[in-house]
C-alpha positions as CSV (number, residue, x, y, z in Angstrom):
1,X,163.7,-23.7,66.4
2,X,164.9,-23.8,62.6
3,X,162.5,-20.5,61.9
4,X,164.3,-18.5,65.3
5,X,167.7,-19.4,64.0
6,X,167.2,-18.5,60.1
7,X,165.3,-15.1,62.0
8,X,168.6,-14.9,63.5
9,X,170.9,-15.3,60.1
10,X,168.5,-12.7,59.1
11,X,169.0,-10.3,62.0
12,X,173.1,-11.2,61.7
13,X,173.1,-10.4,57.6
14,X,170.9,-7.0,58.1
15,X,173.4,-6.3,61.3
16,X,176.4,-7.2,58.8
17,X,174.6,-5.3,55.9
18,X,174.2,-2.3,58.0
19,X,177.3,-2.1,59.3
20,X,178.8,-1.7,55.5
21,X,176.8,1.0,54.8
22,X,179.5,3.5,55.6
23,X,180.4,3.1,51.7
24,X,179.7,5.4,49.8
25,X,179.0,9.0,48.9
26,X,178.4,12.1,51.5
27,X,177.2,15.4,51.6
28,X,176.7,17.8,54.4
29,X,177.5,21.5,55.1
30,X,178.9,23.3,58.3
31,X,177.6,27.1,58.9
32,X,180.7,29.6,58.7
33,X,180.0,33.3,59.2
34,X,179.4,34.5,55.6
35,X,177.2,31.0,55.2
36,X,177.8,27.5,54.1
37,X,180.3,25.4,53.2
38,X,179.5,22.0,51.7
39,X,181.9,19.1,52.0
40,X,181.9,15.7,50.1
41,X,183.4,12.4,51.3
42,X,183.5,9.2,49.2
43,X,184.2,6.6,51.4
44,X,185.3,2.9,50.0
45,X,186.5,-0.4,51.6
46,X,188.9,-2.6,50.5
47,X,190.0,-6.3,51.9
48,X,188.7,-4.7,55.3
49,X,190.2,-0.9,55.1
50,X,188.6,1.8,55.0
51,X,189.5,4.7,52.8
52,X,188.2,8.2,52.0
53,X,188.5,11.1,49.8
54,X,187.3,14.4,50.8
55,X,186.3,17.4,48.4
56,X,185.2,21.1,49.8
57,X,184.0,23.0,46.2
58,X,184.2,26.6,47.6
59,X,187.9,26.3,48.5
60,X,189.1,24.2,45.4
61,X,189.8,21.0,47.4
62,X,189.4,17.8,45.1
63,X,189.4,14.5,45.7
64,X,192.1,14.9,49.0
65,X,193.0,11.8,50.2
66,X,192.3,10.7,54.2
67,X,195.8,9.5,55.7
68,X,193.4,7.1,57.7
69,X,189.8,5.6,57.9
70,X,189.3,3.9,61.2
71,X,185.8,2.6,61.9
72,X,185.8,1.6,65.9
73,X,182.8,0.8,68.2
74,X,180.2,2.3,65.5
75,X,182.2,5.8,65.1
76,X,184.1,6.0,61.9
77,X,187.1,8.9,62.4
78,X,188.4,10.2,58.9
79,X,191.9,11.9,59.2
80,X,193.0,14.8,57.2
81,X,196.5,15.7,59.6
82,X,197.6,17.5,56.1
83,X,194.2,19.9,56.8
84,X,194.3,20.1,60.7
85,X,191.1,18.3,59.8
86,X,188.8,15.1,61.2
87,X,185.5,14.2,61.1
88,X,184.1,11.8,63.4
89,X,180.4,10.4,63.1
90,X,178.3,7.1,63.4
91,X,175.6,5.8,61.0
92,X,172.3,6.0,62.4
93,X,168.6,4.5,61.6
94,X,167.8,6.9,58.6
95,X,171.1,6.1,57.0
96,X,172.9,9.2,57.9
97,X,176.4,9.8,59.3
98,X,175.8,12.0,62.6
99,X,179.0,13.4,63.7
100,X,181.3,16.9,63.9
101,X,184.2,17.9,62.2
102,X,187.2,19.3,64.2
103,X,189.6,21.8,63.1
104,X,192.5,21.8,65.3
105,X,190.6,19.8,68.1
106,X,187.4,22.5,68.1
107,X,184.5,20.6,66.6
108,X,182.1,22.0,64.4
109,X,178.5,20.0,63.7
110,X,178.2,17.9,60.5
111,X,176.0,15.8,59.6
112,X,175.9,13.8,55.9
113,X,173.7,12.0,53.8
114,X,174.1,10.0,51.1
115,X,174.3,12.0,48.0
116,X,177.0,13.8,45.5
117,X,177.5,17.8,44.9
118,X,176.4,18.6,41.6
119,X,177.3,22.0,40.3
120,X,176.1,23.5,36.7
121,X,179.0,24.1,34.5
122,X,176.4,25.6,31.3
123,X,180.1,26.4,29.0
124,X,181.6,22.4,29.7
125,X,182.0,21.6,25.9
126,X,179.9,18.6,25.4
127,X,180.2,16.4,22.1
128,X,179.8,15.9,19.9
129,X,182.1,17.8,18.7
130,X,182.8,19.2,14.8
131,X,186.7,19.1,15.3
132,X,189.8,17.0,15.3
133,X,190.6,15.7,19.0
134,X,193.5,13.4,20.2
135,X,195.3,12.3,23.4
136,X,198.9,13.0,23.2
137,X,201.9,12.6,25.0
138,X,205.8,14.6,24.8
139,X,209.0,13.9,26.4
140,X,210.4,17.0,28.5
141,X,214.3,17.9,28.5
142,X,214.9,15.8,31.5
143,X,213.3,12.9,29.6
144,X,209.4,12.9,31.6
145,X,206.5,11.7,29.8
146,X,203.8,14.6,30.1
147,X,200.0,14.3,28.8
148,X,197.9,16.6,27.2
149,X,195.4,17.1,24.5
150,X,195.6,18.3,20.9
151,X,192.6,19.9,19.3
152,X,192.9,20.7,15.8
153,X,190.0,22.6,13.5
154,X,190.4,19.2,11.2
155,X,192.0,16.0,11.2
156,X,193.4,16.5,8.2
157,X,195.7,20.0,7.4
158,X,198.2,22.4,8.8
159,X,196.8,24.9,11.7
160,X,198.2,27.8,13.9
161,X,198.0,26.1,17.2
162,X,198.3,27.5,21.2
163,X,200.0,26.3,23.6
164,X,197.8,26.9,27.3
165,X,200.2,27.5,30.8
166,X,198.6,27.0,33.7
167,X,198.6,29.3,36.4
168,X,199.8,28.4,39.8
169,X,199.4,25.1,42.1
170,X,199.1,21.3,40.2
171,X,196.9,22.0,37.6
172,X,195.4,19.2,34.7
173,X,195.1,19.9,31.0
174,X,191.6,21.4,31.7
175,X,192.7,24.0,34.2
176,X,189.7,22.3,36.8
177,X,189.5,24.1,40.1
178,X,185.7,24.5,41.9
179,X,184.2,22.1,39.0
180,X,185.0,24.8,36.2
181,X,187.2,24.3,33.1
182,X,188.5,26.8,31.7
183,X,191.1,25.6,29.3
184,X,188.8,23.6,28.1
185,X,186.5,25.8,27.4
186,X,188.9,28.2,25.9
187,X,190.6,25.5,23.7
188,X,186.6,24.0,22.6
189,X,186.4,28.2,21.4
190,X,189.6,28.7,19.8
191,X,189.8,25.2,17.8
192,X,186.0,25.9,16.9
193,X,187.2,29.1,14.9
194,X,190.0,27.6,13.3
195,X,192.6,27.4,15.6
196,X,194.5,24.4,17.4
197,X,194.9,24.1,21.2
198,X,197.9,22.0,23.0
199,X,197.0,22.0,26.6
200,X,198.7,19.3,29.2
201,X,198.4,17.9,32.8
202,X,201.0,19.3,34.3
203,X,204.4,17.2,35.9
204,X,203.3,15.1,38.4
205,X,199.6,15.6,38.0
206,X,196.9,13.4,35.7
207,X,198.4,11.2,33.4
208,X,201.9,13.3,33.6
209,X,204.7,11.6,35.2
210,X,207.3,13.5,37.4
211,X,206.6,15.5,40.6
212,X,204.8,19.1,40.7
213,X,206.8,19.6,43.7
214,X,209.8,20.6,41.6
215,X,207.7,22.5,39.7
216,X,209.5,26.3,39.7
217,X,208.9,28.9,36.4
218,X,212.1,27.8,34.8
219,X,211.2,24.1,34.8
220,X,207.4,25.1,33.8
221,X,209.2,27.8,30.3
222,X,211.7,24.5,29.5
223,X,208.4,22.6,29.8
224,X,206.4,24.6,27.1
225,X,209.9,24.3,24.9
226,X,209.5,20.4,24.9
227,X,205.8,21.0,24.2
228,X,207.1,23.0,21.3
229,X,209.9,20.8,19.7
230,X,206.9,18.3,19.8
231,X,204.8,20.1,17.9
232,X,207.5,21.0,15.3
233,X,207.4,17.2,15.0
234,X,203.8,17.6,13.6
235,X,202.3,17.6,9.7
236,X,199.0,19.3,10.8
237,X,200.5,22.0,12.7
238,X,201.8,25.1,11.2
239,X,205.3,25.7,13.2
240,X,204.8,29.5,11.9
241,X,202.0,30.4,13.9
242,X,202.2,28.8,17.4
243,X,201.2,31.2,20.5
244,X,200.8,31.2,24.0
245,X,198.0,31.8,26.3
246,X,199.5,32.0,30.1
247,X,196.9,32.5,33.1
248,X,198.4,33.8,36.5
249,X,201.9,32.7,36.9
250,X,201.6,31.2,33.3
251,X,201.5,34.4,32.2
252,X,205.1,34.9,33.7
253,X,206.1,32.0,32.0
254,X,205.1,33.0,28.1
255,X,206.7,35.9,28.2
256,X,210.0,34.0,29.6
257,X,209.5,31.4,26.7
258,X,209.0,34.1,24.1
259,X,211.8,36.2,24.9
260,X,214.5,33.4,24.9
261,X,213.2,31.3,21.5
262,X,212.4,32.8,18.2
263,X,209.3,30.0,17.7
264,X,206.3,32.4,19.3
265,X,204.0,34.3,16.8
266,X,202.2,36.1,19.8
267,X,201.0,35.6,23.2
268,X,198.2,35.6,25.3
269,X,198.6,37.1,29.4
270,X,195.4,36.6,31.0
271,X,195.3,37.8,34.7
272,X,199.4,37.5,34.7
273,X,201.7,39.5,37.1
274,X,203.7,42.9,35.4
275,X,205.4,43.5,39.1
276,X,208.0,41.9,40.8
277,X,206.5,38.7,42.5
278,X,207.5,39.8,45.9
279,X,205.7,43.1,45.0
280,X,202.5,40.9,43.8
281,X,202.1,38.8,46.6
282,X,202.0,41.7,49.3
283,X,199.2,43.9,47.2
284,X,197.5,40.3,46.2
285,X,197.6,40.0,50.4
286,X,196.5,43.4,51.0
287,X,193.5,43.5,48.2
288,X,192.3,40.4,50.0
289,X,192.4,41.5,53.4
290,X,190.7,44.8,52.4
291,X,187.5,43.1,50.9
292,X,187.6,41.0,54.3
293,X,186.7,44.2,56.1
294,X,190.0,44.7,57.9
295,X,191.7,47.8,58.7
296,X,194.7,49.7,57.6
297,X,196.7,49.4,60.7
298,X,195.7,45.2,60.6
299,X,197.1,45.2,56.8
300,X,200.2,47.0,57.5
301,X,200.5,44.4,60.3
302,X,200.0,41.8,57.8
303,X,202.4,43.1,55.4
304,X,205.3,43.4,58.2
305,X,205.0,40.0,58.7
306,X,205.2,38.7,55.6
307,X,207.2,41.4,54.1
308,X,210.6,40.5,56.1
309,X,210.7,37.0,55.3
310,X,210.2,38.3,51.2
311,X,213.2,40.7,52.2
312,X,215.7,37.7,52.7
313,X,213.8,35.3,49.8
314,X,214.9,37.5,47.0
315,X,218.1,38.8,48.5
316,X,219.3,35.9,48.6
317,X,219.7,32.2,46.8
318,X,219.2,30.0,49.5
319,X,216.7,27.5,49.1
320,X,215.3,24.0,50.8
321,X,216.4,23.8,54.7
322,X,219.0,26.4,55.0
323,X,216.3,28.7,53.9
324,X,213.9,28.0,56.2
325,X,216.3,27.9,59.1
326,X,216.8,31.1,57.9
327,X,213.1,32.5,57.7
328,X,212.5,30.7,61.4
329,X,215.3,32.5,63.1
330,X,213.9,35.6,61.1
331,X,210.2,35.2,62.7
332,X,211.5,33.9,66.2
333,X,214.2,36.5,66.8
334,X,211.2,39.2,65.5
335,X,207.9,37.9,66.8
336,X,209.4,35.6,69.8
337,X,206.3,33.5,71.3
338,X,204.2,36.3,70.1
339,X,204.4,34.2,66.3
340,X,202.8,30.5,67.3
341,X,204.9,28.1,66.1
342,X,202.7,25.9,64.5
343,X,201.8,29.0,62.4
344,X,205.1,29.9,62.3
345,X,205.9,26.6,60.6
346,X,203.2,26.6,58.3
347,X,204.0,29.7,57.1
348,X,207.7,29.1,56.4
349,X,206.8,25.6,54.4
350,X,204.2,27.6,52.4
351,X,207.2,30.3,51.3
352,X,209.5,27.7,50.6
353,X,207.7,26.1,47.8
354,X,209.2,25.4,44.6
355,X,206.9,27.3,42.4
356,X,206.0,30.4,45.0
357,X,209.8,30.7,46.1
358,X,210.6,31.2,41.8
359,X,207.2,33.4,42.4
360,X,208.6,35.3,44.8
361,X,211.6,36.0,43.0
362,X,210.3,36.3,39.9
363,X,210.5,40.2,37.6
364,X,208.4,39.9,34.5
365,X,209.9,43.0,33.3
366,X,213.2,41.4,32.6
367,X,211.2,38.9,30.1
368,X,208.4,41.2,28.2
369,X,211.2,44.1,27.6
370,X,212.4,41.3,25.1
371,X,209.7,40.1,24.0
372,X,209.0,41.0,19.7
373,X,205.7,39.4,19.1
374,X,202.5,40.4,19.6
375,X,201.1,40.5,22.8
376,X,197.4,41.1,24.5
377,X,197.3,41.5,27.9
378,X,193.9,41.4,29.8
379,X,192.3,41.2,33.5
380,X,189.3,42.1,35.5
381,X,188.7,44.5,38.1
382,X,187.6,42.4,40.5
383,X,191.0,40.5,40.5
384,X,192.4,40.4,44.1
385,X,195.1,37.6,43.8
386,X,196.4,39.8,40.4
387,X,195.7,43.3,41.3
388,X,194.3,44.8,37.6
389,X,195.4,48.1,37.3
390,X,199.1,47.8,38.7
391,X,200.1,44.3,36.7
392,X,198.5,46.4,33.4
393,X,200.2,49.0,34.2
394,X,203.5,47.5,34.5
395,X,203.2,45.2,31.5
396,X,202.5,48.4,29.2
397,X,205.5,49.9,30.7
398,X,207.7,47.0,30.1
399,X,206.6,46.0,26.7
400,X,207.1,50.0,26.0
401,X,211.0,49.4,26.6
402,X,211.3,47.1,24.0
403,X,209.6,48.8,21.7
404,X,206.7,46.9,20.9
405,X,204.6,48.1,18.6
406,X,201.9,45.3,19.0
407,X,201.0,45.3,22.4
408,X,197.1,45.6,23.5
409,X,196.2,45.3,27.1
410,X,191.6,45.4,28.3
411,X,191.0,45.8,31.9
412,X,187.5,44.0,32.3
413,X,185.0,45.5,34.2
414,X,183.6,43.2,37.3
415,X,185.6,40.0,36.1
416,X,187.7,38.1,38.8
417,X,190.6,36.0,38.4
418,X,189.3,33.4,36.7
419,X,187.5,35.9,34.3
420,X,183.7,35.1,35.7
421,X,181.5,37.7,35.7
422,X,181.5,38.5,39.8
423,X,180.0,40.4,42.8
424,X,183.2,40.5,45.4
425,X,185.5,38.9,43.6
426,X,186.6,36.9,46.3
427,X,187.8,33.4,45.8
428,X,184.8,32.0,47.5
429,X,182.8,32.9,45.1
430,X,184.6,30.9,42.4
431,X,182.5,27.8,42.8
432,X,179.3,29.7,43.4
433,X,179.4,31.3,39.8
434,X,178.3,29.0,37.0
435,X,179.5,31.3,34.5
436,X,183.8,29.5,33.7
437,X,184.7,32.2,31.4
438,X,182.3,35.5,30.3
439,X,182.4,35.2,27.1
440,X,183.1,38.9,26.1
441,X,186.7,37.6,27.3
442,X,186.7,34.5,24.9
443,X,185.9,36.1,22.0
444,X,188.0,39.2,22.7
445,X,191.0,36.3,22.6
446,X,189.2,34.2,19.7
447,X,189.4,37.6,17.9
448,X,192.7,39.0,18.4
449,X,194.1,35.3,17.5
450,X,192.7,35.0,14.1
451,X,194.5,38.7,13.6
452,X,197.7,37.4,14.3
453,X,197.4,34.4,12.4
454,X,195.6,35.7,9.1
């Protein structure tokens, strides 16, 4: 009788055991037309709750949080409302999670096992390292503690020294989408040839206090001022010779920041806009939809529908609710039923954001016709989301009003937006390439630097 019931204690513990064995983390893949695409959960427990984070590398989704982890009658349901997303599955014998994921209630099969995605990053500096590196921290003009780090050649001395903006969306001091990171990468080049690198986590995001979601490009330029005054602060940093590098819509912002404050010795624009931002976003929109196969009369479809609701964005200031009433009875009173509503919706709250509604509205002429100092411009011609040849275009032609004598701009051949080395140039592919930056482009920057500094 004793040996039946410790059998049973036994059978109870592994039932007990197996039960918890939910935790931990989980690959699997679903099959999309073009291929793959490889989603990671990591799934905890705490005082009885389950929690879960979800990552999906191709499309830059990170650590996303589940709004609930339910485990009921062996199936454990993972909610992602935010996503239109949830995946359902049960463990089974072999210790993998069977289930389907379901995107707006139509499942899709997939299946996990226990394992992580690893993806080679061969340019992700790795100490140690032969330069000066410290964790600092800088109060913004509406008194927010932001984060960052400051590279310098030596611990000891007085360097020229960058400032890095980020481009758009909540971005940390290393610029990490898809596993890459590319300020880190550029700053671990630049401090390596003499030259120091601030680069931050931006508000809200990291170790940076505050809210992205009032991030617009006039808080981002008052930003890089504070990030400024704090280096003025500084023995080791010569207050002479401090540039900017801007990527994407941080390359609307260092012009903004050089053209209102004498304190810039030269800038850096990689991949940022020359054309109005309304102007961007419908070629950015049509460049993508044309390496997607579709054809003209579906573009000019897609540009009607969006191009309205720009129409009343920049004509007018409204902004939070009143402007989305607005853009609603725009779309209903247009489209009708023919416009879902839950698209509709979606649509409307993408527009309205902070930093895409100052994107929208933004004219990077007004800035580089004023800006003195030196600037290189650069991009690839594989960059659908910045359109090469147009944004060049219009920064030479800008920079030309002010009469800028100093002013070099390098179109890129087969580069994306993130300045890999590319087939499509599509956005899919960012995660795919293990290349972060080609490194014609860094030392083209490294290069042109040192000029302006010597």
């Amino acid at each position: 009788m004793r040996i039946i019931f410790t059998l049973l204690l036994c059978s109870l513990y592994s039932i007990t055991s197996f039960s918890q064995n939910y935790v931990g983390n989980w690959i699997g893949e679903i099959s999309i037309p073009n291929g793959k695409l490889d989603f990671a959960f990591k799934i905890t427990k705490h005082g009885g709750n389950y929690n879960a984070t979800m990552d999906i590398p191709q499309q830059g989704l990170n650590a996303a949080k589940a709004e609930s982890a339910i485990l009921k009658d062996t199936i454990l349901t993972i909610a992602f409302p935010n996503f239109n997303l949830e995946y359902k599955g049960s463990l089974n014998a072999n210790d993998e999670i069977i289930g389907n994921l379901f995107k707006g209630g139509y499942p899709a099969p997939l299946n996990l096992k226990r394992g992580e995605i690893i993806l080679n990053r061969p340019q992700e500096p790795k100490p140690p390292f032969n330069y000066y590196s410290e964790d600092v921290t800088f109060k913004t003009s509406d008194n927010l503690k932001l984060a960052g780090t400051l590279t310098l050649p030596k611990e000891k001395g007085k360097f020229p020294v960058v400032i890095i903006i980020s481009g758009t969306g909540p971005q940390n001091r290393d610029g990490e989408m898809f596993n890459h990171k590319p300020y880190y990468v550029i700053a671990d080049q630049l401090t390596k040839n003499g030259i120091g690198v601030l680069r931050f986590d931006e508000r809200g995001v990291g170790k940076s206090k505050g809210n992205f979601d009032t991030t617009t490009i006039a808080v981002s330029a008052s930003d890089i001022k504070s990030a400024i005054n704090y280096l003025k602060t500084r023995t080791d940093v010569n207050v002479k010779k401090i540039g900017l590098i801007g990527h994407s819509i941080g390359g609307i912002v260092a012009p903004k920041v050089a053209s209102e404050i004498n304190d810039i010795n030269f800038i850096v624009l990689m991949a940022a806009p020359g054309v109005n931002g309304d102007k961007l976003m419908l070629s950015q929109k049509a460049a993508l939809e044309r390496t997607m196969g579709m054809n003209e009369l579906q573009i000019a479809q897609g540009q009607e529908l969006v191009k309205g609701a720009y129409d009343i964005v920049v004509s007018t200031n409204l902004d939070n609710q009143v402007l989305k009433d607005s853009l609603n009875s725009f779309y209903i009173n247009k489209y009708g039923k023919m416009f879902p509503e839950n698209q509709r919706i979606g649509l409307v709250n993408q527009i309205t954001k902070n930093e895409i509604l100052s994107l929208i509205r933004s004219k990077p002429s007004e800035y580089l016709e004023k800006v003195a100092c030196p600037v290189l411009a650069i991009n690839g011609n594989k960059d659908f989301q910045v359109p090469s040849k147009e944004n060049l275009n219009a920064i030479k032609m800008a920079t030309k009003k002010s009469g800028n004598k100093n002013v070099k701009t390098v179109e890129f051949e087969n580069l994306n937006h993130l300045f890999q080395k590319c087939n499509t140039g599509m956005s899919s592919e960012y995660s795919q390439i293990e290349q972060t930056i080609a490194p014609e482009v860094l030392d083209l920057i490294t290069n042109w630097v040192k000029e302006q500094i010597e």
